[in-house]
N, C-alpha and C positions, 0 to 999 in steps of 0.2 A: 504493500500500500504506500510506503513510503520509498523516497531514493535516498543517496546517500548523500543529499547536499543537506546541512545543518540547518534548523526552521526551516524549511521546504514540506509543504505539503502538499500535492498536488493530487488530484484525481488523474488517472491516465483515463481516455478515451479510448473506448472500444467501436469494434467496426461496427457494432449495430447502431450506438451514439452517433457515429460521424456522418454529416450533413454532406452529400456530396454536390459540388458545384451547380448539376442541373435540377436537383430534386429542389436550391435554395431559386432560383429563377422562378422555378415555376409558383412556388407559394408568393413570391414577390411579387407576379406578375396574376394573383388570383386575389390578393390581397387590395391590389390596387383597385382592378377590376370591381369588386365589391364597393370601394371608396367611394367610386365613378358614377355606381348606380347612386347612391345616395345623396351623390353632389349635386346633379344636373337635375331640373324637370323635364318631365314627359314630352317628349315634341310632339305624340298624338292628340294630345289633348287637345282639341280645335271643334268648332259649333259646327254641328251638321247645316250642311248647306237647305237642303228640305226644297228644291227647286230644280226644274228641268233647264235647257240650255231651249232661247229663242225659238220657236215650232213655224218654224219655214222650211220648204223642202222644192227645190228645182228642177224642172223636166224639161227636156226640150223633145218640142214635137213639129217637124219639119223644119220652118225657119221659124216657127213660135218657139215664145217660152213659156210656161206654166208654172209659178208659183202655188204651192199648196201652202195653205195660214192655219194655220190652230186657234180656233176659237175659246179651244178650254175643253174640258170635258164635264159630265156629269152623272150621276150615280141614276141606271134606268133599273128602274124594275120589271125586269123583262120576263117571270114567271106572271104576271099580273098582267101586264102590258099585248102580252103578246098572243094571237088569236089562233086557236089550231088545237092537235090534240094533245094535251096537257103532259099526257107519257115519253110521247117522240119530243116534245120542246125541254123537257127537263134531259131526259137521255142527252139531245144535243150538246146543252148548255153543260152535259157535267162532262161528257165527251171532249170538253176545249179549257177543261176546268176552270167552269166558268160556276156560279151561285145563281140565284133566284136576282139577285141587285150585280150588275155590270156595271162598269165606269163608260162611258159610252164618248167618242170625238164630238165634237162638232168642228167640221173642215169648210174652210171655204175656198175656192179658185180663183188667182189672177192670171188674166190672160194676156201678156206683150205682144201683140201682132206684129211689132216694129214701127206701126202710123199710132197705134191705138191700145189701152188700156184699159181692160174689162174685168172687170172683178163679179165673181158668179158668188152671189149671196151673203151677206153685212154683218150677218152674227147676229148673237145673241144681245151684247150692250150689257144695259145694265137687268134685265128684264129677267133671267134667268140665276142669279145670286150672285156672288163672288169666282168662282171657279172655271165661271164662263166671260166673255165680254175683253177675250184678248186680242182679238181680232186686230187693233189700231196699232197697239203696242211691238205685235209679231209683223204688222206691213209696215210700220217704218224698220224694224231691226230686220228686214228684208231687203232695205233701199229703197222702199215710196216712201210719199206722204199719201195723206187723201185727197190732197188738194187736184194730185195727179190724174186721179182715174177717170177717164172720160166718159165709160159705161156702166153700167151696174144692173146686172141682170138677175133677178130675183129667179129660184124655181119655185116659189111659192108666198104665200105671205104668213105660213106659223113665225110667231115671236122669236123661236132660235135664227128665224132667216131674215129678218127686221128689224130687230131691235137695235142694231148696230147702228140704223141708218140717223140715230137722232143722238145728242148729248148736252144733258144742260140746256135743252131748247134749240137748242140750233143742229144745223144740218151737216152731220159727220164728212158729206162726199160736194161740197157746196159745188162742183163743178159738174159733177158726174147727172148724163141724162140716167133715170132709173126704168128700166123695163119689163114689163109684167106681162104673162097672157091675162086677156079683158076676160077671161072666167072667172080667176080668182078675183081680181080690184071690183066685179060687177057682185059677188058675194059678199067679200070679208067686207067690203066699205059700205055697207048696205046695213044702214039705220035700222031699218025694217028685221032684216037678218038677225038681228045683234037683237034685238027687244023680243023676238020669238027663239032663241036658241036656250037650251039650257043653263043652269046656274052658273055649273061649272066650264062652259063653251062660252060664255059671254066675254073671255080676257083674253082669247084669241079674236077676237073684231076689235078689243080695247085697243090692242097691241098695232093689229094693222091701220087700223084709224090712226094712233097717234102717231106713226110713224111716217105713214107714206103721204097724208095730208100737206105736209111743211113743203113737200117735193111737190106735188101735184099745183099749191098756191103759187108757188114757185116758176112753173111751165117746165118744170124737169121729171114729170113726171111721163113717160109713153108708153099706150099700151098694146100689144099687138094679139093676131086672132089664130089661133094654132100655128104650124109648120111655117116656121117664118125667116127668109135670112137677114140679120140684122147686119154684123159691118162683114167682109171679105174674112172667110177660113169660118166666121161661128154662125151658128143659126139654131134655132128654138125647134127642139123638138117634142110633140104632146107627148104626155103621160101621166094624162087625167086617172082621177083614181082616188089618191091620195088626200090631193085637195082638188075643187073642181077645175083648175087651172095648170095641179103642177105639171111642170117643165124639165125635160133634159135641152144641156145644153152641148152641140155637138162641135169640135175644132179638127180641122184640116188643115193640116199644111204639105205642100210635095210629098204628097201619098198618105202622111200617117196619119194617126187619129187618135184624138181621145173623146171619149162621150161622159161629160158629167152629168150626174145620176141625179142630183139633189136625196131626196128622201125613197128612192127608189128601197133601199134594203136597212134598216135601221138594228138587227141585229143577224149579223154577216155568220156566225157560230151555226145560228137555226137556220136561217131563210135561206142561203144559198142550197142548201141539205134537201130542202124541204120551201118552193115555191110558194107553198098553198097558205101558208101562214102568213099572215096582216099582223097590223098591230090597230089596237084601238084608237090610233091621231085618225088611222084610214075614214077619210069621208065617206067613201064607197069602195067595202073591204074587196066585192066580186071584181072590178074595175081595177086596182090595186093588184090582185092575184096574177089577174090578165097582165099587166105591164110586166110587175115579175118576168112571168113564164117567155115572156117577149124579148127584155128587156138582159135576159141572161142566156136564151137561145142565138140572141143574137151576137151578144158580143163571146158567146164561144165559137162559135160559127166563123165570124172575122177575125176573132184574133188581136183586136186591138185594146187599148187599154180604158179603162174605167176608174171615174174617180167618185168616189162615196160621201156625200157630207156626215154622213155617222160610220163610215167601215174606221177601224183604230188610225190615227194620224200616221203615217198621213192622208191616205185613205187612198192609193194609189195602184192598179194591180189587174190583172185579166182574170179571164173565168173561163174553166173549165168542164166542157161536160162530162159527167160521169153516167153510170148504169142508171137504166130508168129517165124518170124527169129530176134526177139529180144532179148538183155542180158545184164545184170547187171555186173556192175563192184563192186565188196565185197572188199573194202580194209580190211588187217590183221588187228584185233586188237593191240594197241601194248602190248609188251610184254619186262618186265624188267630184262630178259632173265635166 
């Protein structure tokens, strides 16, 4: 235990004792490590953002462009809403895992012909709650204003498709001529209409009275009579039904095509599946059915593309037929244009 130097006491180190060079690094370097945690704050720590990015989306179709806008979306209750056999529309809806309540688009179309500026339907505004009425917001963080559009074609006059056109009193598109088939303006604006409709139907005539008036006092209001072509590449085409006036609108340029739908399909899950199903907006559900079956033979048939104001944003996509009177809905791939 002891050596032979005089007062010397020392302990000798044995090899189990001795620390050897790397074994001393690495507690150094675990040691530290630990420090480190406890020094810094969490760099995750940061407020969830809770927001999507701008809801514009770009197409070109021939030498147009087509801008698709995001109005917002809204919670539909599409087991309730929706007209058909209750077994096949739930099957559907759980087949896409989808619930009884869907969040549902509301899209609208602008059209750059290159002379002219046409915007297919205004939103909802403020007329539909907070969630919707983005309409203004997503066409300027698109590059308009509204001062720009020179057209504005309505497929119908429900609130989600007019509400847009008004704010604070005054007129969202002060330059834009507004264009309607004279079925619906000779309904929905009708006094008469509106004092014999139901409780709950009377704030659909509220909605288009208070909107389309300001336009109409204006001389910006026009109205036209089915199949109609309005500027070079668009034109109005019937698909009464829905409402007595709505409207698809169809665009051409050097061959290609897109046909916007308006309310043609309001949930894309059931309806393309399954034709035969309305929903209860439908003014005349038999008429409604019929566009349907029309309105998706056709454009599987052609080949060309379709845009939805309720299929999911962007609403943008062809259709497909399947076995039977059944059809696929194809949304576009995207594209970083």
């Amino acid at each position: 235990m002891f050596d032979d130097t005089e007062g010397s006491i020392q302990p000798r180190p044995t090899s189990s004792d001795a620390i050897n060079p790397t074994r001393r690094a690495f507690l150094a370097a675990g040691c530290f490590c630990l420090a480190t945690c406890f020094a810094t704050p969490l760099l995750a720590d940061a407020p969830m953002a809770k927001s999507q990015a701008p809801g514009f989306y770009r197409l070109a179709v021939g030498d147009f462009e087509i801008t698709a806008l995001s109005d917002g979306s809204n919670m539909l209750p599409a087991a309730k809403l929706l007209q058909g056999d209750p077994a096949r529309i739930e099957a559907a809806l759980k087949r896409s895992y989808l619930g009884d309540l869907i969040e549902t688009s509301h899209n609208s179309f602008l059209v750059n012909t290159g002379a002219r500026l046409v915007l297919i339907d205004a939103g909802a505004g403020s007329l539909l709650g907070p969630t919707t009425g983005h309409l203004l917001s997503n066409l300027r963080a698109s590059g308009y204003q509204p001062e720009q559009i020179d057209e504005l074609y309505l497929t119908h006059l429900h609130a989600d498709h007019v509400g847009g056109l008004m704010a604070e009193g005054q007129r969202v598109f002060p330059n834009a001529t507004v264009r309607v088939d004279k079925r619906d303006t000779d309904y929905w604006l009708s006094e008469a209409n509106m004092l014999a409709a139901p409780a709950e139907a009377k704030r659909f005539f509220e909605a288009a009275i208070a909107s389309i008036t300001p336009y109409m006092r204006a001389g910006k209001l026009a109205v036209f009579d089915g199949n109609t072509d309005l500027v070079p590449g668009v034109r109005a085409q019937t698909a009464y039904g829905h409402t007595p006036g709505h409207t698809m609108y169809v665009v051409e340029s050097r061959g290609q095509k897109i046909v916007l739908w308006g309310d043609v399909v309001h949930v894309a899950a059931v309806q393309f599946k399954d034709p035969s199903v309305t929903i209860r907006y439908d003014g005349d559900a038999s008429e409604a059915e019929h566009v349907h079956e029309l309105a998706f033979a056709d454009a599987a048939e052609n080949g060309y593309i379709v845009g939805g104001a309720h299929i999911s944003f962007p609403g943008l996509g062809r259709v497909r037929r399947d076995a039977g009177n059944a059809y696929t809905y194809v949304p576009l791939d995207y594209s970083q244009g």
